[in-house]
Steps between C-alpha positions, in 0.01 A plus 500: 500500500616408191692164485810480353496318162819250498642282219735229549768375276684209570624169279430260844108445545592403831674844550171697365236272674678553849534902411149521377355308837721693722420828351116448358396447897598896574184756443669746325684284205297330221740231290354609196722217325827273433743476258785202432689719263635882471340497082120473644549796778375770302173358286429406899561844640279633239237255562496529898644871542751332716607804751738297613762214353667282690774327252731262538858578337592140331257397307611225134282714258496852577714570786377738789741762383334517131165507640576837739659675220202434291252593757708795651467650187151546431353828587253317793753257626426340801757469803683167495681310801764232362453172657833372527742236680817711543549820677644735236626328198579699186138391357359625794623818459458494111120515592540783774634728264232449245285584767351240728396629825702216704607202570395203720667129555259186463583377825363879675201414754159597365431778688832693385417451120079601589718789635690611174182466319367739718788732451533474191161562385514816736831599328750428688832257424560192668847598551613477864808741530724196593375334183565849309847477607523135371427608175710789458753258646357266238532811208850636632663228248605701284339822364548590156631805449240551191185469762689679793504783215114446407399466879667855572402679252160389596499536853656867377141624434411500833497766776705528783196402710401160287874455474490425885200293522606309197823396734274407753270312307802313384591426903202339521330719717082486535370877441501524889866502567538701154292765678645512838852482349438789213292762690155452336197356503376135397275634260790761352705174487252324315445761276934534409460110427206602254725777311821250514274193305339753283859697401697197446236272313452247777254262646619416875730585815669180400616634187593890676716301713676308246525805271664687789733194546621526165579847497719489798274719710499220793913501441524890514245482838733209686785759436370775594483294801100465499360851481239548254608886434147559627453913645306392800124650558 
């Protein structure tokens, strides 16, 4: 098994020593370094091949938010988890759309942030659905009309099919529940959430959901009183 190569970025040595003692111990994650400052992230990730970043958000050089858009947008970016001390501030957020995988708070218990590494180096958000609906809670201040316009004309180039899973990737839902609720099978699932990342130029569920958020398709399913439109089998 290949262990999972993790970098972590936090101003407080404190805050990385305790991370990197906690984590290190597991068999399947190397700490392949630290950072105390969002501007030495990416010499580091090409140094270590860092699959994995965990980064905290306020940082007094280069925030945690500057260091995710730079690393989100390299063509072999790896996944990032903000480190962070609130729950869903607007910074928070900030990051999630330029495409970290998730979220965790400082004071989560060990084995819950070995957990999202796990995830997230698998591929999968660390988005609980109760957290999802914090942040579109979170997002719901206020959409501007000019990316409610960009969002759905985006979200237009999908199928009827992708349409639907896009909603329920947006819900929160794992691809189990997407499957059971939609007719099909885990692996068709997966496959819609491949053609939905590819079609609209994204990296993550995280950023499906908030795209869907913004162009009302999570509105338009509360009214229709929670039916996805889906045909059945």
């Amino acid at each position: 098994m290949t262990a999972i190569r993790l970098l972590v970025v936090d101003d407080d040595p404190l805050v990385r020593a305790g991370l990197s003692l906690m984590l290190g111990g597991a068999e399947d994650v190397e700490i392949v370094g630290e950072a105390a400052d969002g501007g030495e992230v990416e010499a580091l990730v090409d140094r270590t091949g860092a699959d994995v970043v965990l980064m905290d958000i306020r940082m007094p050089v280069v925030d945690g938010l500057t260091a995710t858009e730079r690393l989100r947008a390299r063509a072999d970016a790896p996944q990032i988890i903000v480190l962070t001390t609130f729950h869903a501030d607007d910074q928070v957020l900030r990051a999630l759309r330029a495409g970290a995988a998730g979220f965790v708070l400082k004071d989560t218990p060990p084995a819950e942030i070995l957990d999202a590494v796990r995830r997230v180096a698998a591929g999968d958000p660390v988005l609980s659905p109760a957290v999802t609906r914090q942040l579109m809670d979170q997002a719901a201040g206020g959409v501007a009309d000019t990316r409610r316009t960009r969002a759905r004309e985006r979200v237009g180039t999908l199928n009827d099919r992708e349409r639907e899973v896009a909603v329920a990737v947006g819900r929160g839902l794992a691809n189990a529940a997407i499957a059971a609720e939609l007719y099909m099978s885990v692996a068709t699932v997966k496959t819609h959430v491949s053609r939905i990342l590819a079609k609209l130029d994204l990296g993550n569920r995280v950023q499906i959901a908030l795209l869907a958020h913004d162009a009302g398709l999570l509105e338009e399913y509360q009214e229709d009183g929670g039916r996805s439109g889906g045909s059945g089998p």
